[in-house]
N, C-alpha and C positions, 0 to 999 in steps of 0.2 A: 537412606537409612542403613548403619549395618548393625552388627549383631554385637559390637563391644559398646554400645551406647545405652547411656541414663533412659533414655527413651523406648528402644525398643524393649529393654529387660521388664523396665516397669510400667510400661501400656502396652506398647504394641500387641508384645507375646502374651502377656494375661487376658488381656483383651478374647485373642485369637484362638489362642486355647477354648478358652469358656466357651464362646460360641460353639468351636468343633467337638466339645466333648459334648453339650448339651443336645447337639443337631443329632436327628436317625441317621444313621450309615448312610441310606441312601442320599443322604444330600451334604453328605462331607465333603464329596470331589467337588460340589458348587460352591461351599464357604473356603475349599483351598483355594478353590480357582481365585474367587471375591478378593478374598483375604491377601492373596500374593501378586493380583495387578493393583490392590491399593499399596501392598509394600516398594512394588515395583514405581508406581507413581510418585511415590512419595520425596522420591530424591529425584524421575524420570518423569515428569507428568506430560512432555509431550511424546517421547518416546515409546508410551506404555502404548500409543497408538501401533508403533511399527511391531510389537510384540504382535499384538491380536492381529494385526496383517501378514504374520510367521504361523501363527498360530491357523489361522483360515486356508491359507495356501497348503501347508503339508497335510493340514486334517481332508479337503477337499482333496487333494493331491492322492492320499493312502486309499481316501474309496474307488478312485479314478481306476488304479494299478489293481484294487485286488478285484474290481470290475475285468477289465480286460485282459487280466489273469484269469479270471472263472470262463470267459468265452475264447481263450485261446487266441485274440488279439496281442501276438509279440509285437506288433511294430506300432501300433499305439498305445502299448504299455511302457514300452521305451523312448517315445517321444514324451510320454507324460512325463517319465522320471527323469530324461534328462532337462526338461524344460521344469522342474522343479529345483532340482538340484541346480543350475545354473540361476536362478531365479534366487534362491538361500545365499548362493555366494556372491550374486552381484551384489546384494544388499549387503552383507558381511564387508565385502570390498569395496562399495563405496565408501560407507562410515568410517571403515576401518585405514583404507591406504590409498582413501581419494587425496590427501593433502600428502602422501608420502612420494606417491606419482609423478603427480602437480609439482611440488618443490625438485625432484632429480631432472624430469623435463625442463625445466626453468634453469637449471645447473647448464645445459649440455646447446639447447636450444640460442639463437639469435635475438632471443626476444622474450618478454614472457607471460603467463597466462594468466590472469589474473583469477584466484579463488579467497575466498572463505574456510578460514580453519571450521571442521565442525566437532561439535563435540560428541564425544565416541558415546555410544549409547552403555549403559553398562551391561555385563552379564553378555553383551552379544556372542561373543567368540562361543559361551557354551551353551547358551541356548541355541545357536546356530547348529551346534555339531550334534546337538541331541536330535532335534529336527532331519537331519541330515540320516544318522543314522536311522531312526526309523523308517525315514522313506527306503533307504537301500533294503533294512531289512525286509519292507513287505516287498517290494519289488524282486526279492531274492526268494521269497515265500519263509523266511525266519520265523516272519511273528505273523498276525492276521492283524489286517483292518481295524483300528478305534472308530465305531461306529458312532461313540455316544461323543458329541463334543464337547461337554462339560468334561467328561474323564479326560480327552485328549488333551484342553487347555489346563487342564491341573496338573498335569505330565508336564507340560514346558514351562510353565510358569512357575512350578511351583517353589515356593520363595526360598525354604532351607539350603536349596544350592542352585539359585539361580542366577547368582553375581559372581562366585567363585567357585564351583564346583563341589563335590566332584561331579566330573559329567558321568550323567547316569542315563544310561542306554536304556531304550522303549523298553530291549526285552528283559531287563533287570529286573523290572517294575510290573510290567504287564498284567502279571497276577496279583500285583499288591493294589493296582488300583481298583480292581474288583471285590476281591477280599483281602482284609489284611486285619492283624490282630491288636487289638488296643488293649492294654492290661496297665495293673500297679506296677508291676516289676518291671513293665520294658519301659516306662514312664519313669522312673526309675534308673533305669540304664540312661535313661536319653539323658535326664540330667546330670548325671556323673561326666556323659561324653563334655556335655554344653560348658560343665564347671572347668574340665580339664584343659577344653579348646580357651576358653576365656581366659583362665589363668595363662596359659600361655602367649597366649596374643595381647594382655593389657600388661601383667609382671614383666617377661620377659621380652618378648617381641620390642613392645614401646620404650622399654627402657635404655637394650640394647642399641634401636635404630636412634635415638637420639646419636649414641659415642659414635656414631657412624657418620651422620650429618655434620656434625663438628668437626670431624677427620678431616672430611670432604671438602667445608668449604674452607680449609685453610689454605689448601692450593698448592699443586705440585712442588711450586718451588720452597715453599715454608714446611715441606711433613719427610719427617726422619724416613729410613728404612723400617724401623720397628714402628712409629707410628702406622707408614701405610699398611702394616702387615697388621697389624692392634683393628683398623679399621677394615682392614677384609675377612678378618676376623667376624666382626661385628655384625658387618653386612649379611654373613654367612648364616648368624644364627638367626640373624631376623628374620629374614627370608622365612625359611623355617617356619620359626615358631609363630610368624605372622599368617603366614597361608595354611601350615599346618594347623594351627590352632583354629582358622577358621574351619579348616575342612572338619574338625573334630567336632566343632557345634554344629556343623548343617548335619553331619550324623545323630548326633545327640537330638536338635530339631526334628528332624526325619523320625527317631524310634516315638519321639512325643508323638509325633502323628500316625505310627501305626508301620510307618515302612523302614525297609532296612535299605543303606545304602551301601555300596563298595566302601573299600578303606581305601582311601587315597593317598596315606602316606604309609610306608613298616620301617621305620626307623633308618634312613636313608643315611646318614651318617657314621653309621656300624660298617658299610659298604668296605668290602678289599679289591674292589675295582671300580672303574666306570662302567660297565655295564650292567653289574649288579646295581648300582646307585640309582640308575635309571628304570632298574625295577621295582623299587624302594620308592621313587619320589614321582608325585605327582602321577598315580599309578592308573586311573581312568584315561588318561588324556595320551598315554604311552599305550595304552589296549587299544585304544581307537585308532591311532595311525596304524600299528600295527593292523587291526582286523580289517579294516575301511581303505588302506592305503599301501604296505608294506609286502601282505600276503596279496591281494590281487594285481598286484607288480611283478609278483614272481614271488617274492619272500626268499626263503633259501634255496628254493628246489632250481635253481636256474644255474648258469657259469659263473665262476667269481666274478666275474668283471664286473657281470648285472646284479649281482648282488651286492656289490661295493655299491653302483649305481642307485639302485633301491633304498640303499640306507641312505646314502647322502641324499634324494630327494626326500625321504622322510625327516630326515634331522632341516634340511633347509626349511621347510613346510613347517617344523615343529619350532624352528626361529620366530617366523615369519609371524607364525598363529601368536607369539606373545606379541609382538606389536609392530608398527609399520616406521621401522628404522634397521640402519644399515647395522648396529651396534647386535641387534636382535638376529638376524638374517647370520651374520659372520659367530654368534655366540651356539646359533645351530647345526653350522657347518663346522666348528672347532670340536664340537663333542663327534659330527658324522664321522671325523677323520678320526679320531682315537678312538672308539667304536671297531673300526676297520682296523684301524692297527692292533688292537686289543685282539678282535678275533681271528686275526690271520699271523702275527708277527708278536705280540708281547703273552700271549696265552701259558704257552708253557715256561716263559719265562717269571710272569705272575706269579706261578700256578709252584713253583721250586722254592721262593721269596718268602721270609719268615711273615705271619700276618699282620705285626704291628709296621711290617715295614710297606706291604702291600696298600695297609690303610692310610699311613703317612702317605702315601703316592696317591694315591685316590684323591684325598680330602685338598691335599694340594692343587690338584689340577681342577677339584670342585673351586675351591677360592679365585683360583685363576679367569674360570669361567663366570664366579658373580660378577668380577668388575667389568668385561665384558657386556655382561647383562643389566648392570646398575648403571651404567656410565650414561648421562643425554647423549655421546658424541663418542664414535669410535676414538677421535683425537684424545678427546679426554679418557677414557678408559688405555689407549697405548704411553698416555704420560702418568699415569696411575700404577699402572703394570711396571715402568720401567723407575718411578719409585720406587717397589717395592725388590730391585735389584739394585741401588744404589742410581739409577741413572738422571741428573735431573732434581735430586732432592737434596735435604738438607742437610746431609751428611746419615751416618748409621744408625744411633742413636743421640736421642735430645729429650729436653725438661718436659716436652708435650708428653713424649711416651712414656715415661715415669708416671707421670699424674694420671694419663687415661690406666695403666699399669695396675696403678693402687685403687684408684674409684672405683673399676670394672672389676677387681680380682677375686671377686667374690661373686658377685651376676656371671663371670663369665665359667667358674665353675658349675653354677647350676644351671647356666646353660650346656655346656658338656654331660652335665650327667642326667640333664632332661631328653637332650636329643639320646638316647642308651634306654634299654628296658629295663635297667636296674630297678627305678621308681615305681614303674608302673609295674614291675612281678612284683615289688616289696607291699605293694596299695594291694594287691589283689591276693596276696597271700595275706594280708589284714581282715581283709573282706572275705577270705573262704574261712580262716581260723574259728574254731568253734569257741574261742573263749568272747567272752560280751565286751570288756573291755577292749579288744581289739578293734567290735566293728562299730565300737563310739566313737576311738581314737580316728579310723575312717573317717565317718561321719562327719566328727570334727575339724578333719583336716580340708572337705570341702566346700563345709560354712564360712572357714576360714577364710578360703582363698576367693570365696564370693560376698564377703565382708570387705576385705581388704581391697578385691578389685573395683566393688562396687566406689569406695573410699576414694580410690585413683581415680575413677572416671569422674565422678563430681566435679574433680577441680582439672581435672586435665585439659591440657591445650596441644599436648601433643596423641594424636591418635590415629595415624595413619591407614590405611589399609593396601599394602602395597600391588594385590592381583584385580585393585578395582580398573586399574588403566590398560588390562586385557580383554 
């Protein structure tokens, strides 16, 4: 089930609603809980088992550690946590890069071994890392023990961001799942987020990833220079507005129920460097390696070397975690090394660079990076790349890239000036003006777009979700 479908808008979530506003406080963490392994089953029905066996292990797990925390047993507080924490990732690493293993050993090997593709569970990567972090943190003494395990499996499970994120940390939440505040106006808020991620993800996202598909399957040797570039284009903003959009309804979801979640996108395309972009995009899952992996590595307090070091295993790790191919692994290690060049060699040279020219440089080397990232097959992704310099294709320009030119030349402006804050200060300077007309025209503008999205999904057949395969 996700969250741009005829189904969930108009059953699932009215459904789940009414239930939760009608139940006493104290028994909302049980109808999340309820409510988010039946969403979780509903596309996962044998999977939801492996969830409750994440969910058992770390909750068992957290009383284990802050037990032998309170009696001053270090060395069974540390066997607990690491046989947890290894326990989280073998299961994460089966699912995830038993067939990625299996297939390079069978490359290199005399012989070979025979497996079973499996299908990747969804949501695992960040229900994994949430799990994760919590145990570190009680183990660190951050946060204390979930004693109550109805609250704790409402915490992993809970379905607004439990397939795509953002990943949201035990201690983000901690307090919300004890108390937290339900009102009209955050109820309110939630659906402005919910309309804005939707529009995003069914307008733009779906329409965009179509000109991208067509790009793509024409085939290196049939796509111009400016087509491949029209289609990395494309891929760019779908990305985007496809996960972005989602991340905006699991916020909007979240304030309907009471909790606030991080913001996991800030306009990541505004960026005058790569480093800043990667503070912008995908901002939970960038804090996490950082807090969990980067700083207890040394971070920067160490010699440059180890700190080039640090970063490249972070950025490898940050490949890896989208999925279990070489294409992923190499699209993590391209940003570790311009990272490292950024901080130690192009800094001040950035940093002198007029800012339309530093963005151009940025958004470039972000394109560069999608096809990378989108490609089945490193091969394919280095004949794709060398498209888009003339190598291998069908000359500079041709009639494909005229047509996608004129079809798109209108979407791909409002994709430009969606990924920009322009829109969203101009909505919210609507929304604070005291004149009435103003916050009708609002009002109206997000009927609109849940009129019209609803309209698209009816008949849709294309509706992809591109962060379900992490």
């Amino acid at each position: 089930m996700i969250f741009s479908s005829i189904f969930f808008i108009f059953v699932f979530l009215p459904i789940m609603l009414l239930i939760y506003y009608l139940t006493p406080f104290r028994g909302k963490n049980l109808v999340l809980l309820l409510g988010s392994l039946l969403f979780y089953a509903w596309g996962e029905p044998v999977y939801v088992v492996l969830m409750v066996f994440s969910i058992a292990i770390n909750y068992v797990s957290g009383l284990e550690l802050e037990y032998f925390m309170e009696t001053h047993d270090e060395k069974k507080a540390k066997y607990a946590f690491i046989t947890t924490v290894v326990i989280d990732l073998l299961v994460l690493g089966f699912y995830k890069y038993y067939g990625f293993v299996l297939e390079n050993l069978n490359a290199v090997l005399p012989f070979d071994i025979p497996y079973h593709e499996l299908a990747l569970p969804i949501g695992i990567s960040f229900y994994t890392f949430q799990t994760l972090s919590y145990v570190i943190d009680v183990y660190l003494g951050k946060v204390e023990a979930q004693h109550n395990h109805i609250t704790f499996g409402a915490y992993v499970s809970m379905f607004p961001q439990l397939i795509a994120g953002p990943i949201v940390r035990y201690s983000d939440v901690e307090k919300q799942l004890k108390h937290r505040s339900i009102s009209r106006e955050k109820f309110g808020d939630g659906v402005m987020w919910f309309l804005q991620g939707l529009g995003k993800k069914v307008l733009i996202a779906n329409n965009i990833g179509m000109v991208y598909d067509s790009i793509l399957a024409l085939g290196a040797s049939n796509t111009s220079v400016l087509t491949a570039w029209i289609g990395s284009f494309a891929y760019t903003m779908q990305i985007y507005f496809d996960f972005g959009g989602y991340s905006d309804m699991a916020i909007g979801l979240g304030k309907m129920l009471g909790f606030e979640f991080v913001r996991n996108f800030n306009y990541p395309y505004t960026s005058k460097s790569v480093s800043e972009f990667w503070r912008r995009w995908h901002i939970s899952l960038s804090s996490w390696f950082k807090e969990y992996v980067y700083i207890p590595l040394g971070g920067n307090r160490v010699p440059t070397i180890k700190v080039i070091r640090n970063l490249m295993i972070v950025w490898g790790l940050t490949g890896l975690w989208h999925g279990a191919a070489w294409n992923f692994i190499f699209w993590g290690l391209y940003y570790g090394i311009i990272l490292c060049l950024e901080k130690y060699i192009l800094r001040g040279v950035l940093e002198r660079l007029p800012n339309i020219v530093r963005h151009m440089y940025t958004m470039v080397l972000v394109m560069f990076g999608w096809v990378l990232f989108s490609a089945p097959t490193l091969g394919r992704a280095a004949s794709y790349l060398g498209t888009m310099f003339g190598i291998g294709g069908s000359g500079i320009v041709d009639g494909t890239a005229f047509y996608y030119l004129k079809s798109t030349f209108i979407l791909g402006i409002v994709a430009i000036l969606s990924s920009t804050p322009l829109i969203h200060l101009r909505m919210e300077h609507m929304m604070c003006a005291r004149m009435r007309h103003r916050q009708v025209l609002f009002v109206a503008a997000y009927v609109a777009v849940f009129v019209i999205c609803t309209a698209y999904l009816v008949n849709a057949t294309y509706n992809p979700f591109l962060y379900f395969r992490f």
